[in-house]
C-alpha positions in Angstrom: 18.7 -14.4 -7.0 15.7 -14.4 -5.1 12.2 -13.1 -6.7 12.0 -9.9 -4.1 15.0 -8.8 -4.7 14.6 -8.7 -8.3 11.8 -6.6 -7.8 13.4 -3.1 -6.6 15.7 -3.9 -9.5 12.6 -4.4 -12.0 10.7 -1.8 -11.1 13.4 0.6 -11.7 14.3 -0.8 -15.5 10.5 0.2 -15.6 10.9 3.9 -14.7 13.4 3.9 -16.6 11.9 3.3 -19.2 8.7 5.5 -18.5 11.0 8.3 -18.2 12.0 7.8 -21.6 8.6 7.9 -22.5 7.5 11.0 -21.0 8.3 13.1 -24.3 5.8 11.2 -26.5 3.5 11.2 -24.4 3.2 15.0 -24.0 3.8 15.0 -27.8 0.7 13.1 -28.4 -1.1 14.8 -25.9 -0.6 18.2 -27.9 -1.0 17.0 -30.8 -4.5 15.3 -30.6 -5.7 18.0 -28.1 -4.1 20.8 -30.3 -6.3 18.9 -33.4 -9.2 19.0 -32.0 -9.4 22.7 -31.5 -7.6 23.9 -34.8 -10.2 22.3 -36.7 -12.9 23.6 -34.5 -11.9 26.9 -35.2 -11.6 26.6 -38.8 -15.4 25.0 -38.6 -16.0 28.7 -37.3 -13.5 30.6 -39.6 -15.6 29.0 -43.1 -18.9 29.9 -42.4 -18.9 33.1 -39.9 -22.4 34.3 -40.4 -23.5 31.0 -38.5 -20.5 31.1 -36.0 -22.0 34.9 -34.8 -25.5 33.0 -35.1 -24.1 30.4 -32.6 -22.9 33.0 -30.2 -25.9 34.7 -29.9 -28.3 32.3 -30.3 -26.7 28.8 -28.6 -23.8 29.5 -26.6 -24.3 31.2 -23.0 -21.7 34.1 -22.7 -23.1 36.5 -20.5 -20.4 38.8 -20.0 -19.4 39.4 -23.5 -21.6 40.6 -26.6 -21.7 37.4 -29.0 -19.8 39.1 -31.9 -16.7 39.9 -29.6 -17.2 35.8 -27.9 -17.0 34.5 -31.7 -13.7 35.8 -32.0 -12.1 35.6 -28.8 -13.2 32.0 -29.3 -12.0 31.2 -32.7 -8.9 33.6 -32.7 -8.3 31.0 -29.1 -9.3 27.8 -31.0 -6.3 29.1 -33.8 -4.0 30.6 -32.5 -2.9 28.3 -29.2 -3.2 24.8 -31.4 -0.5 26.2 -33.4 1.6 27.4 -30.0 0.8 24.2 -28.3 2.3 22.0 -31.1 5.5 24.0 -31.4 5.7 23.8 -27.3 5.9 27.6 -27.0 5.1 28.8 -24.9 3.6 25.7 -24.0 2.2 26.4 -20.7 0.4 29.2 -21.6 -0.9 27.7 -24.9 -2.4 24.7 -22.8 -3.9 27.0 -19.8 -5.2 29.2 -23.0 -7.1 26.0 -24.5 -8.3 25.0 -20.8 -10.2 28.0 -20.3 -11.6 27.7 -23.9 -12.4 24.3 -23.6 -13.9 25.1 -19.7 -15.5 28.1 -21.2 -16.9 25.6 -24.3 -18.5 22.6 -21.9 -20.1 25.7 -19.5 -21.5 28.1 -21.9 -23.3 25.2 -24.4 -26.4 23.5 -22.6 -27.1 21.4 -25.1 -24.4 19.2 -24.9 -24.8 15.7 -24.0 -23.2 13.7 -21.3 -21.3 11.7 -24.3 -19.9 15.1 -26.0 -19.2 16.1 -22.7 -16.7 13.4 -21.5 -14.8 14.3 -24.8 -14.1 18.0 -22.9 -13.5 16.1 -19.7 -10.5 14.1 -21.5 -9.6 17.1 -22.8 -9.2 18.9 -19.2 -7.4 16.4 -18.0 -4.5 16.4 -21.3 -4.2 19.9 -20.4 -4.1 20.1 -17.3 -1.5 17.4 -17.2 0.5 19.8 -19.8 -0.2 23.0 -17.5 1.6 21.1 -14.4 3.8 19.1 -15.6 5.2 21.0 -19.3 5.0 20.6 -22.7 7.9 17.6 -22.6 11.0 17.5 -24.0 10.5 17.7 -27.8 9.4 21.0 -28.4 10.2 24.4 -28.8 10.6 25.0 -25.1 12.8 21.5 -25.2 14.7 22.2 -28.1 15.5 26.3 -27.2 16.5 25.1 -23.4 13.6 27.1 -21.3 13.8 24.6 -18.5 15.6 27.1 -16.1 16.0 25.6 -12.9 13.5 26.7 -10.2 13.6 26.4 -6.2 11.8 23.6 -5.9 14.4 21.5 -8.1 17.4 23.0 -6.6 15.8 21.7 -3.1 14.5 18.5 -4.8 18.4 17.9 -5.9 20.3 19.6 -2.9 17.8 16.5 -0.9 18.5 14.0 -2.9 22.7 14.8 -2.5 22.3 14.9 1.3 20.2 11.8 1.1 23.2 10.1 -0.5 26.2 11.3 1.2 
């Protein structure tokens, strides 16, 4: 068999195989990202006299009065960890800890461009989980909350058509 043809062939074995993987991927993605912020919020939780000094003094919130910031902020950084690793609802939990990561990186001006790219990679691994799920092996997985929607009823009714 020639080399090109074995390629189509190949590549497929490959998805295959990186559809397989999809699962532990968004696994790992929750739980490192889901890490990050539990502990955060527990930094906050041990010592709150400092956390409200933070929140008045450091972080830029100018819509909210610091006290009510410090716990909309650790009550976030405590509460979605915990619902993104059990994957439910997973979305939500992940768009939650985007807008407290977004609101984190915007509001603190001392950051530095180093600590910065850490809420960058963080963006991303929640974005991803916002638009694409929470995977297969979670809550969401395991209860069967993947209800089919329009655009995979066209995706498949295309895909018949395609075939026959």
């Amino acid at each position: 068999m020639k080399l090109i043809n074995m390629l189509p062939v190949a590549y497929r074995q490959f998805e295959r195989g990186m559809v397989v993987l999809q699962p532990l991927a968004a696994l790992l993605a929750r739980l490192y990202v889901a890490k990050v912020f539990f502990l955060s919020g527990l930094t906050k939780l041990r010592d709150w006299d400092t956390t409200i000094l933070l929140f008045t003094e450091e972080y830029r919130m100018p819509l909210l009065p610091p006290d009510v910031a410090a716990v909309m902020g650790t009550a976030g950084e405590i509460v979605l960890p915990v619902l993104l690793v059990l994957g439910w609802p997973g979305r939500f939990a992940a768009a939650g800890l985007f807008v407290v990561n977004a609101v984190a990186a915007v509001s603190y001006p001392a950051l530095e461009l180093l600590e910065l790219k850490d809420h960058y990679l963080w963006g991303v691994l929640l974005g991803y989980l916002v638009l694409h799920g929470v995977g297969r092996w979670s809550l969401e997985g395991w209860l069967g909350y993947r209800k089919r929607t329009p655009h995979k009823e066209s995706d498949e009714q295309t895909r018949t058509a395609m075939a026959g």
